[in-house]
VMD Tcl script that draws the C-alpha trace (Angstrom):
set ca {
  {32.51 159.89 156.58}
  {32.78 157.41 159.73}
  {30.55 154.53 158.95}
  {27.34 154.95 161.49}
  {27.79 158.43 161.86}
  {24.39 160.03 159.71}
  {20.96 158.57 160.02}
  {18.30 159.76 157.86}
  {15.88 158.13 159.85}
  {16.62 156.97 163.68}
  {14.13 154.55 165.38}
  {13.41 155.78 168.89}
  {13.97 159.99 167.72}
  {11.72 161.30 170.84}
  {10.17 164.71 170.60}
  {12.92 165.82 173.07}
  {15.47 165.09 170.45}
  {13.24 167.40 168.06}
  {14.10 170.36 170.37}
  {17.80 170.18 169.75}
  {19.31 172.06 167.78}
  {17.05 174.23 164.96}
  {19.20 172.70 161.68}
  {18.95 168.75 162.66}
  {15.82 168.27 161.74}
  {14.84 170.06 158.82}
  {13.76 168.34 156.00}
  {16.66 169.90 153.35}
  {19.04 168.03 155.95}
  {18.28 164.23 156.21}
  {21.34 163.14 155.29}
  {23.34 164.93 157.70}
  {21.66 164.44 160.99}
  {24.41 162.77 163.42}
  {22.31 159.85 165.02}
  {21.61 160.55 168.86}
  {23.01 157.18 169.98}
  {26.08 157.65 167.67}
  {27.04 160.77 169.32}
  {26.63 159.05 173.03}
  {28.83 156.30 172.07}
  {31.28 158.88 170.30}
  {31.09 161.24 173.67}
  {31.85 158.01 175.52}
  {34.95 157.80 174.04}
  {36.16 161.14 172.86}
  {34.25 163.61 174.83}
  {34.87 165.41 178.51}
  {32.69 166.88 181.16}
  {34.97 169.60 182.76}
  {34.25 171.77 186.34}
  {36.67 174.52 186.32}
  {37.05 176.28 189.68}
  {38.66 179.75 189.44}
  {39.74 181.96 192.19}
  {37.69 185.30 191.41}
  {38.18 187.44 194.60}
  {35.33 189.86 193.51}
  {32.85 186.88 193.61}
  {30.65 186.65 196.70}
  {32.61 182.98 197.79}
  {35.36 184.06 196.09}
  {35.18 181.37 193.14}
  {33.71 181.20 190.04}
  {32.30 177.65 188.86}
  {33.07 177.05 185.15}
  {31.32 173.99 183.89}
  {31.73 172.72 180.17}
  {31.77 169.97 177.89}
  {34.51 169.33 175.43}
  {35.48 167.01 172.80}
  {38.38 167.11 170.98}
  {39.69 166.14 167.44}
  {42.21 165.84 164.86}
  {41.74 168.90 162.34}
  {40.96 166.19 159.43}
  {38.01 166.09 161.79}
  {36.54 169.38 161.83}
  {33.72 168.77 159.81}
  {32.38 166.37 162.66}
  {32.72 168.79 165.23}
  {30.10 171.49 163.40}
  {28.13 168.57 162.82}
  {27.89 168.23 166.56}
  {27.62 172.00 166.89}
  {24.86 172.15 164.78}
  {22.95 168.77 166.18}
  {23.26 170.75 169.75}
  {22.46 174.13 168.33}
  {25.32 175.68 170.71}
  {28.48 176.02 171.50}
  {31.73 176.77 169.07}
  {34.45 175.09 167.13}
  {37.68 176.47 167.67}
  {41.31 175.18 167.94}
  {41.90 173.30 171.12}
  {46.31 172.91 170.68}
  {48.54 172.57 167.38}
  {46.70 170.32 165.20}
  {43.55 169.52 167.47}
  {39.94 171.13 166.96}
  {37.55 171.32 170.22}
  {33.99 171.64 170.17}
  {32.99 173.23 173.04}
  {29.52 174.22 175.11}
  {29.91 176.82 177.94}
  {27.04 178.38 179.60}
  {23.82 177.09 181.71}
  {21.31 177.22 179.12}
  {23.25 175.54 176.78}
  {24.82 172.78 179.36}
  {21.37 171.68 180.39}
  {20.59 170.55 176.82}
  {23.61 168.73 176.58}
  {22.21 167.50 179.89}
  {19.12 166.82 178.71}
  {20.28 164.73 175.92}
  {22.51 162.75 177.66}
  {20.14 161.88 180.40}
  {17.50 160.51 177.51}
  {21.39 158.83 175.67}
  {23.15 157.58 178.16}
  {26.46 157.04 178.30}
  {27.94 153.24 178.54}
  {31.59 153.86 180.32}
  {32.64 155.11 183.19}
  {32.59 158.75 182.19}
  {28.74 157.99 182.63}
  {29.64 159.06 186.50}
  {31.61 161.97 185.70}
  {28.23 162.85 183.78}
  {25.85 162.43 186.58}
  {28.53 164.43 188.39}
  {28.55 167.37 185.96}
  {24.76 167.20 185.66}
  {24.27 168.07 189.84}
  {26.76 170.69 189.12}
  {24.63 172.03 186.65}
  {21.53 172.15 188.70}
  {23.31 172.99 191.80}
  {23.98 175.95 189.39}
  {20.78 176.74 188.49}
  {19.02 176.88 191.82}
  {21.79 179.33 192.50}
  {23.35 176.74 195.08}
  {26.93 177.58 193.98}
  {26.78 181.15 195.28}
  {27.04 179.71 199.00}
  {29.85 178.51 200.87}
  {28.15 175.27 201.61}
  {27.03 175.01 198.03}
  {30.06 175.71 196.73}
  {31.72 173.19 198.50}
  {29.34 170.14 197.09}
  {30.18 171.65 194.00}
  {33.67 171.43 194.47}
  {33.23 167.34 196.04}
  {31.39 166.55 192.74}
  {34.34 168.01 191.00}
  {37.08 166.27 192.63}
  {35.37 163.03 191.81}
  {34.96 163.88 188.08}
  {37.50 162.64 185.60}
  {41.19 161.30 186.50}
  {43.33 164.38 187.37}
  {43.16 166.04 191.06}
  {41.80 169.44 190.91}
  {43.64 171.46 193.34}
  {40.81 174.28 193.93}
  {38.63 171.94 194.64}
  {40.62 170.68 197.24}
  {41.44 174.39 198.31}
  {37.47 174.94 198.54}
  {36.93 171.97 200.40}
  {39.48 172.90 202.98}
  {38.44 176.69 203.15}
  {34.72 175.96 203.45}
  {34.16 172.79 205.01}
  {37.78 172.40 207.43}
  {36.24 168.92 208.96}
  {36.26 167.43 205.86}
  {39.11 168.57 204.38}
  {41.61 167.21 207.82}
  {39.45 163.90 206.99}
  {39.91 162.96 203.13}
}
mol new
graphics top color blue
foreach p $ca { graphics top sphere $p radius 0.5 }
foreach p [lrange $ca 0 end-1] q [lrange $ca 1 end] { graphics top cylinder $p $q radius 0.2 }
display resetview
């Protein structure tokens, strides 16, 4: 086991952090709770806050917003991800390519606890603005925002400033829905 990893007792556990997941803080499990901070600093460097934007003609803009958070490991690793599966109380472990294990959290009930704990555990590096990205998505998404042109559109700004690579429907949204702003990026 990676040294720091389980804390039987954490200085600073808030009653927020009691809400996560049912199995991290029963008593017969002390000495496998993952330690809240440990898992920020671990998400820092291994994890990823993804906005997928797929063309879905049958939608009502046409595009269906696909948020998740990922983080990926060796398969020596696996046990780590259920750990963090079972900390969140979400989510599912499956294989991610060839050797590599993902765990991964898909849904809005389940992304706004990972929101939720990251906004009490912040993050340290830069991905911290990819999170605050990812968490407007999330409650763009759950005031329904996304289902509207215009809404759709910040979603798709907040995902083309997210993470390194250029997202191409993004871009695509941008120029279908908002044509000023597209001619002046």
């Amino acid at each position: 086991m990676l040294p720091g990893v389980l804390s039987a007792t954490s200085p600073g556990r808030g009653k927020a952090d009691e809400c996560i997941g049912d199995n991290a803080m029963g008593a017969g499990n002390q000495q496998e709770r993952l330690d809240p901070e440990w898992i920020a600093g671990f998400v820092d460097g291994e994890g990823c806050f993804h906005v997928a934007l797929n063309r879905q003609p049958a939608m009502r803009t046409e595009w269906q917003v696909l948020p998740e958070f990922r983080v990926v490991q060796h398969r020596r690793d696996e046990r780590l991800l259920k750990q963090l599966q079972s900390y969140f109380g979400c989510g599912s472990v499956t294989v991610n390519n060839g050797d590599r294990m993902e765990f991964r959290v898909r849904g809005l009930k389940n992304l706004t606890q990972v929101v939720a704990f990251f906004e009490r555990h912040p993050l340290r590096t830069r991905k911290q603005h990819d999170f605050r990205s990812f968490a407007r998505v999330i409650r763009l998404m759950m005031n329904g925002d996304h289902l509207t042109k215009t809404g759709l559109a910040h979603v798709a700004r907040l995902s083309l400033a997210m993470n390194r690579k250029r997202n191409t429907s993004a871009s695509r949204i941008l120029r279908d829905c908002t044509p000023d702003t597209a001619r002046t990026r």
